[in-house]
N, CA, C and O atoms as CSV, one atom per row, in Angstrom:
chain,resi,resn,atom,element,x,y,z
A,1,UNK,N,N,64.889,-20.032,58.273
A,1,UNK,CA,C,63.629,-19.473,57.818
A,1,UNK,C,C,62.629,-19.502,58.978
A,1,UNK,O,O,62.377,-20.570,59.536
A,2,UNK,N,N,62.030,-18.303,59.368
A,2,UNK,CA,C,61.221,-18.373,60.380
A,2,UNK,C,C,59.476,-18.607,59.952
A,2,UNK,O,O,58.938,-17.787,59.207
A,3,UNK,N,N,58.881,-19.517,60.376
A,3,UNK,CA,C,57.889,-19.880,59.901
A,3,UNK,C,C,56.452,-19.564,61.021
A,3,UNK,O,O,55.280,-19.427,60.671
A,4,UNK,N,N,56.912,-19.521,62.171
A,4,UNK,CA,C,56.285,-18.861,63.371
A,4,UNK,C,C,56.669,-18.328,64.361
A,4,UNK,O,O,57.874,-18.284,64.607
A,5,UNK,N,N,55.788,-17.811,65.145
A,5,UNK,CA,C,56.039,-16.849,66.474
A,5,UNK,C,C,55.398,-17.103,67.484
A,5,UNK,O,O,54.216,-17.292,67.197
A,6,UNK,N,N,55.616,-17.203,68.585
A,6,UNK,CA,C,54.934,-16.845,69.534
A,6,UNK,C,C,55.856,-15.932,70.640
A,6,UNK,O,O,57.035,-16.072,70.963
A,7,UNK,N,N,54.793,-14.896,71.110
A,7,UNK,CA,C,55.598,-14.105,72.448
A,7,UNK,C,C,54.307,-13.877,73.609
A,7,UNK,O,O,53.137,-13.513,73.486
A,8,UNK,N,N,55.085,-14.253,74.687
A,8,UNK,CA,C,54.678,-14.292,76.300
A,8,UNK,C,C,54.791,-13.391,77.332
A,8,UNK,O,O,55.965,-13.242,77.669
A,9,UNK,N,N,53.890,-12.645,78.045
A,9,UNK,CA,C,54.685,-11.586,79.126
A,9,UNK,C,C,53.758,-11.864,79.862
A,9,UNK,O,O,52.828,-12.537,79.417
A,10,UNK,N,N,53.763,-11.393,81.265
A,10,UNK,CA,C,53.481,-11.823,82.656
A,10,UNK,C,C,52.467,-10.494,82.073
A,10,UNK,O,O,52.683,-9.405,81.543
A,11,UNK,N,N,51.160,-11.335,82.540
A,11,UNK,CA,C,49.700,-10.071,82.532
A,11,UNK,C,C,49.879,-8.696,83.445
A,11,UNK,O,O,49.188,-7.709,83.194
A,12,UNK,N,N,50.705,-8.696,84.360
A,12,UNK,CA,C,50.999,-7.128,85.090
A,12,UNK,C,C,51.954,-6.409,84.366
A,12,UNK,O,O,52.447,-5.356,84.769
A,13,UNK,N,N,52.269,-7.036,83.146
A,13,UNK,CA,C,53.406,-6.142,82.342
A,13,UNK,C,C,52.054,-5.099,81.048
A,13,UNK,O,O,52.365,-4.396,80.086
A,14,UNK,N,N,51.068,-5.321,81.418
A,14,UNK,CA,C,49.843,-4.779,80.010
A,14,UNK,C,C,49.008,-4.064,81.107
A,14,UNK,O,O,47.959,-3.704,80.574
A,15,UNK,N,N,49.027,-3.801,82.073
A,15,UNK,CA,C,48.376,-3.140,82.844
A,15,UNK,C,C,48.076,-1.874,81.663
A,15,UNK,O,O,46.959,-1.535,81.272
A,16,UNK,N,N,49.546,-1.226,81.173
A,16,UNK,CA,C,48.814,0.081,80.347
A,16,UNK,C,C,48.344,-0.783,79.299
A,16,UNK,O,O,47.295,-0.180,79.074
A,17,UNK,N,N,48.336,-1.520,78.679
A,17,UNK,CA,C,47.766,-1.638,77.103
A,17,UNK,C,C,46.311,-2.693,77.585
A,17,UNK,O,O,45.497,-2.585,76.668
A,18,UNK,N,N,45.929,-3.343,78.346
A,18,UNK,CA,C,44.462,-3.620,78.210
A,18,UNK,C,C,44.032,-3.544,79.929
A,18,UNK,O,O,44.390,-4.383,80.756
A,19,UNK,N,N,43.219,-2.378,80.210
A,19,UNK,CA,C,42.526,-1.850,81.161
A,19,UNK,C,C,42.247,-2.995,82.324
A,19,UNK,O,O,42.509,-2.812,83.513
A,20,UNK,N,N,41.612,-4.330,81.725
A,20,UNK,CA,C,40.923,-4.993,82.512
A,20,UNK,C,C,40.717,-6.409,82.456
A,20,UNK,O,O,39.663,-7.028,82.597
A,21,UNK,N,N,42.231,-6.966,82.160
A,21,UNK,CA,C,42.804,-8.245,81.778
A,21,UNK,C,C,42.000,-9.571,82.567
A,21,UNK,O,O,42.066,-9.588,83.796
A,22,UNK,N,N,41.355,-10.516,81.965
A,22,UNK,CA,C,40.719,-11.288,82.943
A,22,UNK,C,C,41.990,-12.176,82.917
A,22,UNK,O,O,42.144,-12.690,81.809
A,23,UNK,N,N,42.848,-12.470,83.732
A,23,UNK,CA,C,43.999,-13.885,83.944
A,23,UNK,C,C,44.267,-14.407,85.282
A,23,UNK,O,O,45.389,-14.063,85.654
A,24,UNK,N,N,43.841,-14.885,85.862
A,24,UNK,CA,C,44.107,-15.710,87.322
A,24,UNK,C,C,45.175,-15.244,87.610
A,24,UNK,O,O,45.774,-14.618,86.736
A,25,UNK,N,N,45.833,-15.415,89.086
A,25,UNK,CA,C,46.973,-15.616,89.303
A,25,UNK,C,C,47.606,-16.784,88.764
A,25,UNK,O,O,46.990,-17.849,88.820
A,26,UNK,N,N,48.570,-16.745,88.330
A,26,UNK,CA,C,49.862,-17.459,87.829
A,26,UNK,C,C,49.546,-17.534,86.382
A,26,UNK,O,O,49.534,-18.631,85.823
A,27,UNK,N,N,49.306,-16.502,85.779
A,27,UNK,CA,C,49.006,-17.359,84.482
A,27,UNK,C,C,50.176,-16.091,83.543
A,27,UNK,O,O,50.790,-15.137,84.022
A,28,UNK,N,N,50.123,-16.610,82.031
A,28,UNK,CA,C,50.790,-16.215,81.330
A,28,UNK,C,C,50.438,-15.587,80.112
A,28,UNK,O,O,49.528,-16.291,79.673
A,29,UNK,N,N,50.649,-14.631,79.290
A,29,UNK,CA,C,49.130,-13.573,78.398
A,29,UNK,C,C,50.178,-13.945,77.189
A,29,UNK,O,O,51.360,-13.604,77.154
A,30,UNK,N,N,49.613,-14.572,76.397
A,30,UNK,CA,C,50.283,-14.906,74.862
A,30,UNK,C,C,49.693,-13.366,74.402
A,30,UNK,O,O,48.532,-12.962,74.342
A,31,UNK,N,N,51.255,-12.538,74.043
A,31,UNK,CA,C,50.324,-11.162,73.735
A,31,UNK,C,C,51.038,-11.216,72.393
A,31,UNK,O,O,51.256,-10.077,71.979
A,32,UNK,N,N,51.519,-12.281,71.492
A,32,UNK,CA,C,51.686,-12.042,70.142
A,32,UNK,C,C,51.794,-13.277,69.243
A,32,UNK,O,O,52.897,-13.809,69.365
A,33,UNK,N,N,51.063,-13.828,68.466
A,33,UNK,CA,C,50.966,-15.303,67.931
A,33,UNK,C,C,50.868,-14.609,66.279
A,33,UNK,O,O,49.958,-13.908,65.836
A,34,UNK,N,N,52.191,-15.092,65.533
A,34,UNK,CA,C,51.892,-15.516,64.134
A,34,UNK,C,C,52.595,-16.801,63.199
A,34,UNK,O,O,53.746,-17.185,63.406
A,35,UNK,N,N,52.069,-17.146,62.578
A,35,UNK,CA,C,52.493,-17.987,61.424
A,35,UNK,C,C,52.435,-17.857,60.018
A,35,UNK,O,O,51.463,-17.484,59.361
A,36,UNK,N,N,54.079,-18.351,59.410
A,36,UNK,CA,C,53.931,-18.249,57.652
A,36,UNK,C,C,52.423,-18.300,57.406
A,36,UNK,O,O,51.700,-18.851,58.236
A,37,UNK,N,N,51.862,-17.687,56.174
A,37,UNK,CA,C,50.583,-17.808,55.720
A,37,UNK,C,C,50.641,-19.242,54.592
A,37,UNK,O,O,49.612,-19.853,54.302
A,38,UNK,N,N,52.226,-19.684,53.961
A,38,UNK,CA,C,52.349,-20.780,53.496
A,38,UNK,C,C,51.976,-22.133,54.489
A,38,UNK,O,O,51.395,-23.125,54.047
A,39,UNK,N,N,52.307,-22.021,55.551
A,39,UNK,CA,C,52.356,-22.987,56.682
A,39,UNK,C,C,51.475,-23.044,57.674
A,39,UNK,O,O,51.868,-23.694,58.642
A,40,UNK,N,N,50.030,-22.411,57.785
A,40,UNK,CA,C,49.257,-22.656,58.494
A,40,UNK,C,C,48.060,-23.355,58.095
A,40,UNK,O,O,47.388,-23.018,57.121
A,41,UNK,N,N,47.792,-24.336,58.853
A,41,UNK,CA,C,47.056,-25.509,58.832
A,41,UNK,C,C,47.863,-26.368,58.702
A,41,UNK,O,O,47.306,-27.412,58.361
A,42,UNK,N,N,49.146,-26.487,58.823
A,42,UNK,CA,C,50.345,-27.922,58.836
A,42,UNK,C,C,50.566,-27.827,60.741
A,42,UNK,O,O,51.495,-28.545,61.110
A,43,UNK,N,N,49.995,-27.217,61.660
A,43,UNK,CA,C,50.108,-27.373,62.697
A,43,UNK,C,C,51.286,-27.013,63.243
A,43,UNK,O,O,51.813,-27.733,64.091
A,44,UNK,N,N,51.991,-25.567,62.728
A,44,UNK,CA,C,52.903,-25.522,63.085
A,44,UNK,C,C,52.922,-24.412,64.585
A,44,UNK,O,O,53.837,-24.298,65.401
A,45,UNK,N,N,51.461,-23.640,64.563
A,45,UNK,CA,C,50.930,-22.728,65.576
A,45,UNK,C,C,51.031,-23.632,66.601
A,45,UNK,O,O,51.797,-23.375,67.530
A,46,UNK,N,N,50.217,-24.927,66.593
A,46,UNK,CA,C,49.925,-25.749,67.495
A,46,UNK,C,C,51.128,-26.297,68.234
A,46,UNK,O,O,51.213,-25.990,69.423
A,47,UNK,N,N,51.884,-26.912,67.812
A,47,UNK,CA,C,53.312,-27.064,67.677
A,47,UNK,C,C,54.021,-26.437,69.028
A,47,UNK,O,O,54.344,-26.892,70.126
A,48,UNK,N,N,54.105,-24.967,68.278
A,48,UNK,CA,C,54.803,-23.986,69.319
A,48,UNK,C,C,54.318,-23.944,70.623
A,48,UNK,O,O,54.953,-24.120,71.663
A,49,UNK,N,N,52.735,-23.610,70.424
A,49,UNK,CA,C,51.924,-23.593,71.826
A,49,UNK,C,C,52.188,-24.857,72.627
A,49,UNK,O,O,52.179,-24.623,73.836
A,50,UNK,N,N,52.410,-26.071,72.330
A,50,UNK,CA,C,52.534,-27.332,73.011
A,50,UNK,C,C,53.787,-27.394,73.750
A,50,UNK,O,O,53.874,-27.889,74.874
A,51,UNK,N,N,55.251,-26.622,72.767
A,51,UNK,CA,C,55.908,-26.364,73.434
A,51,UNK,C,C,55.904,-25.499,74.264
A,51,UNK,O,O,56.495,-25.773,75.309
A,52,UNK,N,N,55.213,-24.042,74.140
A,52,UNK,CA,C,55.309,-22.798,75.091
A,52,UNK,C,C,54.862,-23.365,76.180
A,52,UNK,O,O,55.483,-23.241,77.236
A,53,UNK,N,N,53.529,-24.191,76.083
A,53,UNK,CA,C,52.940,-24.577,77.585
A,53,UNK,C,C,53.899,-25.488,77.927
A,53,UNK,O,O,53.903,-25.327,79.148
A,54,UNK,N,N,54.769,-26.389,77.692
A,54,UNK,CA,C,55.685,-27.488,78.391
A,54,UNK,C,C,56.864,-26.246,79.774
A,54,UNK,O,O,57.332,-26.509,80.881
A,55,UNK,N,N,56.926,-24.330,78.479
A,55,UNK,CA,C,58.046,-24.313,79.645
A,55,UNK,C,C,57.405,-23.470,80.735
A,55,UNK,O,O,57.872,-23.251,81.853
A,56,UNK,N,N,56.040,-22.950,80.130
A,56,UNK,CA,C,54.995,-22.412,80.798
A,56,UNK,C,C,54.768,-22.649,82.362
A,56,UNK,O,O,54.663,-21.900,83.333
A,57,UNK,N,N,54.737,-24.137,82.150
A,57,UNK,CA,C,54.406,-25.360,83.698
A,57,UNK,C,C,55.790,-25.424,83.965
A,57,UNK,O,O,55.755,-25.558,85.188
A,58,UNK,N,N,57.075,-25.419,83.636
A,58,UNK,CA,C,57.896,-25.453,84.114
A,58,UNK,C,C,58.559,-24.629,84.909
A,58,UNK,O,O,59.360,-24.783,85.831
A,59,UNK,N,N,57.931,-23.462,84.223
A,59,UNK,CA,C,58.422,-21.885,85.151
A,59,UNK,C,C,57.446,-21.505,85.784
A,59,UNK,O,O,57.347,-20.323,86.113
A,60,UNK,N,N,56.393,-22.535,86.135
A,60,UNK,CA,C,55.269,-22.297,87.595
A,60,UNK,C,C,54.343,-21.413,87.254
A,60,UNK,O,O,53.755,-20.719,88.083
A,61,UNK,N,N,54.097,-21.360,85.724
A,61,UNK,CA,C,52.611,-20.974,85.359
A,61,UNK,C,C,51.501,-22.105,85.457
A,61,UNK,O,O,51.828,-23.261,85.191
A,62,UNK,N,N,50.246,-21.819,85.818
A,62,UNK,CA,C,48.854,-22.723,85.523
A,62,UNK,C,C,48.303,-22.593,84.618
A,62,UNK,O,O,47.955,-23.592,83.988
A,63,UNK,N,N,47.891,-20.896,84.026
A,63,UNK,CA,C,46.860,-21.103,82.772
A,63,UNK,C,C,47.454,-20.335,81.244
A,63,UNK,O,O,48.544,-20.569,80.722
A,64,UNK,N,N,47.022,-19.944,81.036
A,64,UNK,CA,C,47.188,-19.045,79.434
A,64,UNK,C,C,45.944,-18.379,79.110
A,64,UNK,O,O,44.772,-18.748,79.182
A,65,UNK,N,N,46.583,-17.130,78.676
A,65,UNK,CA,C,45.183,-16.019,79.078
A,65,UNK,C,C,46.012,-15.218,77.253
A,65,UNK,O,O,47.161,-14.852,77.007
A,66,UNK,N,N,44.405,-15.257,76.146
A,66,UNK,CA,C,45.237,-14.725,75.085
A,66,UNK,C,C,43.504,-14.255,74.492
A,66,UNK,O,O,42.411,-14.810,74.606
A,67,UNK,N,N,44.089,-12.619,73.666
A,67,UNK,CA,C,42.832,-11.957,73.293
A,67,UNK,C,C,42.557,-12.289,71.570
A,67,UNK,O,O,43.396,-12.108,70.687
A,68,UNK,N,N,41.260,-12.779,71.391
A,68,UNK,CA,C,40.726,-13.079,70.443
A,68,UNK,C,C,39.578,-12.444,69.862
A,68,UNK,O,O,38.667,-12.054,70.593
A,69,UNK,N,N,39.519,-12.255,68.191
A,69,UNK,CA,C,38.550,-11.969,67.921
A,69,UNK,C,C,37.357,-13.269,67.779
A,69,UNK,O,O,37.552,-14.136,66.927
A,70,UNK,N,N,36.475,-13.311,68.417
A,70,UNK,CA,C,35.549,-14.647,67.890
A,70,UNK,C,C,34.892,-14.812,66.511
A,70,UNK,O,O,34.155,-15.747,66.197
A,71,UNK,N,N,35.302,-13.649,65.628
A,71,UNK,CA,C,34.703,-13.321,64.378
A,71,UNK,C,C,35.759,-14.086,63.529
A,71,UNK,O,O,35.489,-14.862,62.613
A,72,UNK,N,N,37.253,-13.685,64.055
A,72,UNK,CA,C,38.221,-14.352,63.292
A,72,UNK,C,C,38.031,-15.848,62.656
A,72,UNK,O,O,37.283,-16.742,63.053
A,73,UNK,N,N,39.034,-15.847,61.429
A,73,UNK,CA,C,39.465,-17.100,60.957
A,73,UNK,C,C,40.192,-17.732,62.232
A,73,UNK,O,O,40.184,-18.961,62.305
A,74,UNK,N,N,40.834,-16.986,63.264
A,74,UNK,CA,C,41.768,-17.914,63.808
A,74,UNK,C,C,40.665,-18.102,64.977
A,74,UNK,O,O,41.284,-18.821,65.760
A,75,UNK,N,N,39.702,-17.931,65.414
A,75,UNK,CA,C,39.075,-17.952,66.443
A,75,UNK,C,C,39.406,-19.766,66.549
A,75,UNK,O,O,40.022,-20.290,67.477
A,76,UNK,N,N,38.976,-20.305,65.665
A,76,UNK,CA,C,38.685,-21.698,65.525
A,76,UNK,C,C,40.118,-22.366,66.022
A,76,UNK,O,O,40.110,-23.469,66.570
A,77,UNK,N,N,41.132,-21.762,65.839
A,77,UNK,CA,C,42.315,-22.532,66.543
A,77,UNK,C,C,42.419,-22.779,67.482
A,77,UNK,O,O,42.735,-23.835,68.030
A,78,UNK,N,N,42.036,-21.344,68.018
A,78,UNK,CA,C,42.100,-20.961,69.623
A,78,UNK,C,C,41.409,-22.176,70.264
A,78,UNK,O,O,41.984,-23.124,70.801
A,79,UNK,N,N,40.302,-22.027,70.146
A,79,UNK,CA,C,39.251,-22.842,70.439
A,79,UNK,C,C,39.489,-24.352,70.611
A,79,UNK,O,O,38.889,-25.081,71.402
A,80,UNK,N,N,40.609,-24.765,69.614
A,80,UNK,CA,C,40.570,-26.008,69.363
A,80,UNK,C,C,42.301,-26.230,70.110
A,80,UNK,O,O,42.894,-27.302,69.988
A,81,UNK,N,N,42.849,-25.145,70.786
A,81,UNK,CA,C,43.427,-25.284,71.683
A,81,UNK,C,C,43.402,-25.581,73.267
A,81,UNK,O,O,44.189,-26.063,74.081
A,82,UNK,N,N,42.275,-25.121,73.287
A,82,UNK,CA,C,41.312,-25.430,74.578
A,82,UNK,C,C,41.141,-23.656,75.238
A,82,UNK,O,O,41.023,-23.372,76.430
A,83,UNK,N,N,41.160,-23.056,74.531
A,83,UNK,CA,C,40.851,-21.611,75.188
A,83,UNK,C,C,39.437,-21.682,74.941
A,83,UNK,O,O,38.933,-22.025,73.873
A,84,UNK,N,N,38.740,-21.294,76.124
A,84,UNK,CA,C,37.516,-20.435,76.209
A,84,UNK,C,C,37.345,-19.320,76.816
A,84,UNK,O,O,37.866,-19.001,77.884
A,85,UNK,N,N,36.344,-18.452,75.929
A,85,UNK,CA,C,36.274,-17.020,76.172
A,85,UNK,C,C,35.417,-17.108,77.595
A,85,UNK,O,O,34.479,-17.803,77.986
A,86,UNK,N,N,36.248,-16.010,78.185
A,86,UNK,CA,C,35.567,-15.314,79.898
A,86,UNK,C,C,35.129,-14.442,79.741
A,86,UNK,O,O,34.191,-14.166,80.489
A,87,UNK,N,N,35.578,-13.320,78.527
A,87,UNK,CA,C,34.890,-11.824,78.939
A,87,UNK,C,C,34.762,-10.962,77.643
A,87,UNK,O,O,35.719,-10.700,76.914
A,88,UNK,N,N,34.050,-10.733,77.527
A,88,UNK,CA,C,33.471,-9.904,76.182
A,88,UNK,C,C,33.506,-8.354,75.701
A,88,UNK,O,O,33.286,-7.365,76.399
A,89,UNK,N,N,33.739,-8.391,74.735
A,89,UNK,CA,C,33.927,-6.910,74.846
A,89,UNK,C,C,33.032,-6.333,73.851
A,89,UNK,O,O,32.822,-7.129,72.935
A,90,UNK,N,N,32.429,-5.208,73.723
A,90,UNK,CA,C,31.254,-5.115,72.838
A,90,UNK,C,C,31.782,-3.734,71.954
A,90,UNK,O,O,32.674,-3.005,72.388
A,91,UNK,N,N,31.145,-3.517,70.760
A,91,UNK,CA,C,31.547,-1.768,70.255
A,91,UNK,C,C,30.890,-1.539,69.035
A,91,UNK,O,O,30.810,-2.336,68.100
A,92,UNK,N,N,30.469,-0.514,69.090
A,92,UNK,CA,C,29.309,-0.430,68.251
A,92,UNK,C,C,30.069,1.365,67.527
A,92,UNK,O,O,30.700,2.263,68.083
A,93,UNK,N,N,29.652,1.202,66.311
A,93,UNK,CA,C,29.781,2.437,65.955
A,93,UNK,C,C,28.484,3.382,65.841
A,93,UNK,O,O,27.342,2.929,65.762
A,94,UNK,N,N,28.785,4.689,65.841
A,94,UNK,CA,C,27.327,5.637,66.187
A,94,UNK,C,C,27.678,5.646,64.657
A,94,UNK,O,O,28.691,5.518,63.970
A,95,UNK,N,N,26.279,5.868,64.456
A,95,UNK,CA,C,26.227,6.106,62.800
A,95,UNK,C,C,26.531,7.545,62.701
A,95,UNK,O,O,26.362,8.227,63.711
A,96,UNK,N,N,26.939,8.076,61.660
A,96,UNK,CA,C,27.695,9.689,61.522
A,96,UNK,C,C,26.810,10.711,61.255
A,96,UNK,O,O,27.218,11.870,61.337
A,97,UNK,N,N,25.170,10.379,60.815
A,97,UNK,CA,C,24.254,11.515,61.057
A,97,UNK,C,C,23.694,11.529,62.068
A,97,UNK,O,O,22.651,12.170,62.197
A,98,UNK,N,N,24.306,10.737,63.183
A,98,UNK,CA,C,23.480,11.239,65.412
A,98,UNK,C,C,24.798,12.493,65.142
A,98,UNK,O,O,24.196,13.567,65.151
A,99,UNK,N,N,25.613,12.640,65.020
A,99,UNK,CA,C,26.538,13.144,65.298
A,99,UNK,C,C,26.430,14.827,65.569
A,99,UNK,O,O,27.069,15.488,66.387
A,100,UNK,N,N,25.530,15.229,64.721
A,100,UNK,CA,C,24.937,17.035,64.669
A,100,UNK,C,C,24.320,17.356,65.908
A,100,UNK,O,O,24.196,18.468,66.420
A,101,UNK,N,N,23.831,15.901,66.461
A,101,UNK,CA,C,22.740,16.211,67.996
A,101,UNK,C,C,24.396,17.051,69.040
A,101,UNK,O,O,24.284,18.107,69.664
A,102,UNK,N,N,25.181,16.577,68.989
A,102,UNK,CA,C,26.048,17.077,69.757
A,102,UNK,C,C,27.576,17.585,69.556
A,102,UNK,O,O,28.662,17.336,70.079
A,103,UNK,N,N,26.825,18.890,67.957
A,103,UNK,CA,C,27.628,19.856,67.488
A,103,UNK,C,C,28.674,19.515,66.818
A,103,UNK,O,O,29.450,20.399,66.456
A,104,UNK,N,N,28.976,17.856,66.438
A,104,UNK,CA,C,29.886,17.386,65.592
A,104,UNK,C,C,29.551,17.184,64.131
A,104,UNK,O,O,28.692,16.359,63.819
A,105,UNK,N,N,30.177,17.886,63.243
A,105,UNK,CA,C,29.873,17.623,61.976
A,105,UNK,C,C,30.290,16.355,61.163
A,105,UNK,O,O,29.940,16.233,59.989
């Protein structure tokens, strides 16, 4: 029974999927983290990550570079993993009546 996930790829492998990756050299981009929804908060996220970083340092990575919403429920994990945010990303929606100023209905 699989109860979590985690998956890892070297940050020059996302060049196409995120424009402007903040990750040091040597580091490693957790680009997919989930857990049973029965089994989270039993520390089983934490768990994995403790192991990922053991083979992380073993295969001559230094940091861990992973994208978060800070709005999220999971923000607080992150956080309490020792990730802190470097770079922000902002987005705003135009409300849909500016939209006529420039011929879009």
């Amino acid at each position: 029974c699989l109860i979590g996930m985690q998956l890892f790829v070297e940050p020059a492998s996302l060049e196409w999927h995120l424009a402007k990756l903040q990750a040091p050299e040597r580091s490693v981009y957790l680009f997919l983290a989930c857990t049973d929804p029965a089994f989270r908060g039993a520390r089983v996220g934490a768990a994995l990550f403790a192991q990922s970083m053991a083979w992380a340092r073993d295969a001559g990575y230094e940091r861990c570079a992973v994208h978060y919403l800070t709005a999220s429920r999971a923000a607080g994990f992150w956080r309490g993993l020792g990730f802190r945010p470097v770079s922000l990303w902002l987005r705003r929606a135009i409300d849909e009546r500016m939209l006529w100023a420039h011929g879009r209905a």
